[in-house]
C-alpha positions as CSV (number, residue, x, y, z in Angstrom):
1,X,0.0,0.0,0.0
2,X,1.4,3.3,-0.9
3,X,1.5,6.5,1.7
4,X,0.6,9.5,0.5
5,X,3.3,12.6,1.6
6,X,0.3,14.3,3.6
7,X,-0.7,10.8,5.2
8,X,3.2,10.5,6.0
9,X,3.7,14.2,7.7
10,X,0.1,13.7,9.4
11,X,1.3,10.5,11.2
12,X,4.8,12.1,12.1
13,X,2.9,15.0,14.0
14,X,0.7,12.4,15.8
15,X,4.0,11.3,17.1
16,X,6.2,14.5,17.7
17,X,6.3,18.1,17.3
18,X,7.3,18.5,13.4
19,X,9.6,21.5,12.5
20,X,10.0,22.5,8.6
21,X,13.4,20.6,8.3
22,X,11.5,17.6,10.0
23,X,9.1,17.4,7.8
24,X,11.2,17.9,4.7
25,X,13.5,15.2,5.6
26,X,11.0,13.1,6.7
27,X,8.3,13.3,4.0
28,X,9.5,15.6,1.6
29,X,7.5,18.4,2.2
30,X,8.2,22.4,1.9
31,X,5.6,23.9,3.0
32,X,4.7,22.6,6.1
33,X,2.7,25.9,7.4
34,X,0.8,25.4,4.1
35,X,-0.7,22.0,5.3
36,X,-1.6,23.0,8.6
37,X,-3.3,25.9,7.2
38,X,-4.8,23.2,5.1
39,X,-6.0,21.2,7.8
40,X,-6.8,23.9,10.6
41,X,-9.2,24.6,7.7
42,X,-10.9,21.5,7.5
43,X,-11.3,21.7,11.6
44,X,-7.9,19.8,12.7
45,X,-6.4,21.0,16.0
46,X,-2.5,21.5,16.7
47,X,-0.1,22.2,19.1
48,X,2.1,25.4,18.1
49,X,5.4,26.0,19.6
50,X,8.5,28.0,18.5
51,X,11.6,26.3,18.7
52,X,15.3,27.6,17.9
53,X,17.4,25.6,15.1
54,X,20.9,26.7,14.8
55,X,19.8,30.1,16.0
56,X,16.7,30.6,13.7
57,X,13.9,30.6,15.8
58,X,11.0,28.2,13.7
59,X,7.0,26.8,14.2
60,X,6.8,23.3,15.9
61,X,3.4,21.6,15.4
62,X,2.6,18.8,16.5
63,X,-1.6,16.7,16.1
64,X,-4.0,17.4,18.9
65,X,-7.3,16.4,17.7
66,X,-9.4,15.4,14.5
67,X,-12.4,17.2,13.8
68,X,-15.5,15.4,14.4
69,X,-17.0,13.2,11.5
């Protein structure tokens, strides 16, 4: 069965709090911002954090909650 990149990046940040270069390496995905946008918009919840990466400060998500079917 083949996993989608979204599928991939949405199980990683039921796991851990994803950072850009996470999910980049991980999953192969830019824009990670763009999908939570994405999925904030379709009534997902997550965890926002800032985190500092080699002295760039950068957004840390990570899943809280599904929205309700």
């Amino acid at each position: 069965m083949k996993t989608t990149k979204k599928a991939a990046l949405l199980a990683l940040l039921r796991k851990q709090y994803v950072t850009p270069l996470i999910a980049l390496h991980h999953c192969r995905i830019l824009s990670l911002s763009q999908r939570i946008s994405n999925w904030r918009a379709q009534g997902y919840e997550f965890a926002q954090r800032v985190v500092e990466c080699d002295g760039s400060r950068v957004a840390a998500y990570k899943f809280l909650k599904a929205p309700k079917s």
